[in-house]
C-alpha positions as CSV (number, residue, x, y, z in Angstrom):
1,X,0.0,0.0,0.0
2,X,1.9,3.6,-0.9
3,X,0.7,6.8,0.2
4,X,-1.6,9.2,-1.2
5,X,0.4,11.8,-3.6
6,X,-1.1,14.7,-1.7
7,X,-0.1,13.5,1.5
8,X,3.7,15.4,2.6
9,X,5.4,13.0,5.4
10,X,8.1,15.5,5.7
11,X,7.9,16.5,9.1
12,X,7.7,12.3,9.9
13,X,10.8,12.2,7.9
14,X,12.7,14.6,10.0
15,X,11.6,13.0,13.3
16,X,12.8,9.7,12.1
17,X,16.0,11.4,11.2
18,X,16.5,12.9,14.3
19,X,15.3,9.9,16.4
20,X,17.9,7.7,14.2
21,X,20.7,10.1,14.9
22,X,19.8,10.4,18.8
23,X,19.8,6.4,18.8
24,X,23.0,6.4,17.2
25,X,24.3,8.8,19.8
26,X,23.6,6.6,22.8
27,X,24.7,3.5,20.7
28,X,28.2,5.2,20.5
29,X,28.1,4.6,24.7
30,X,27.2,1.0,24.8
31,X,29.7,-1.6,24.6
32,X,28.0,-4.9,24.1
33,X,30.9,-7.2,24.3
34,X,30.5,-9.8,27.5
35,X,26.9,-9.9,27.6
36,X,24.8,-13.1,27.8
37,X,21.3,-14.0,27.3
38,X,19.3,-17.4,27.8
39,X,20.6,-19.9,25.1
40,X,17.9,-20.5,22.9
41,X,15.3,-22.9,22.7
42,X,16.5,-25.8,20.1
43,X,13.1,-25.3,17.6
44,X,13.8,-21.4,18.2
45,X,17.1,-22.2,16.7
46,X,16.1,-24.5,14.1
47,X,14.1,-21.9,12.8
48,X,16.4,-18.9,12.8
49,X,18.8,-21.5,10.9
50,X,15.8,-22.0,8.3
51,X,15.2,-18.5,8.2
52,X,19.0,-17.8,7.5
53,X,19.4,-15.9,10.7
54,X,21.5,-18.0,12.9
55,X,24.0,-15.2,13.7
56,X,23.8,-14.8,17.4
57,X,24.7,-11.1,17.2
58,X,26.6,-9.2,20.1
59,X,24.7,-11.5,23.4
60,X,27.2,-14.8,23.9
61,X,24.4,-17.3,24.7
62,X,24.6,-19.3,28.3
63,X,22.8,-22.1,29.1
64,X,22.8,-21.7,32.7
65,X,20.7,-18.6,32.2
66,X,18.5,-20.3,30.1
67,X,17.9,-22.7,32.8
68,X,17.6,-20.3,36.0
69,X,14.8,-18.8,32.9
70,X,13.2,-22.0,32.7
71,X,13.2,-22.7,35.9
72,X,11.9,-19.3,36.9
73,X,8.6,-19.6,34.7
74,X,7.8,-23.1,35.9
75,X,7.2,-21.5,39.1
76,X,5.7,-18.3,38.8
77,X,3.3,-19.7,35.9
78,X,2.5,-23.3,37.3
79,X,-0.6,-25.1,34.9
């Protein structure tokens, strides 16, 4: 679907701009190297590998997060 040719997105285009140049402003201050996140769930994996986006990009995966994860949701939502 494409926009009407009368309507002017100028002034969106210019808060995008700025937003995008703000973002890259804080991203200059983050250093992403060391952190971890829960290793994934095998079919989550599977499918990113399908999807041909396996790349883990900047978290270094732990399973022992994933576990305390797993373990934390069996409690706090019990069936």
């Amino acid at each position: 679907m494409s926009a009407p040719d009368d309507l002017d997105l100028t002034e969106l285009r210019r808060t995008w701009d700025a937003r995008r140049r703000a973002m890259r402003e804080i991203l200059k201050r983050i250093d992403p190297r060391g952190m971890t996140r829960p290793a994934r769930d095998p079919s989550e994996r599977e499918w990113l590998e399908r999807e041909g986006r396996e790349g883990g990009g900047w978290f270094v995966e732990d399973e022992a997060c994933a576990k305390a994860a797993r373990e934390y949701y069996e409690r706090r939502y019990q069936r």
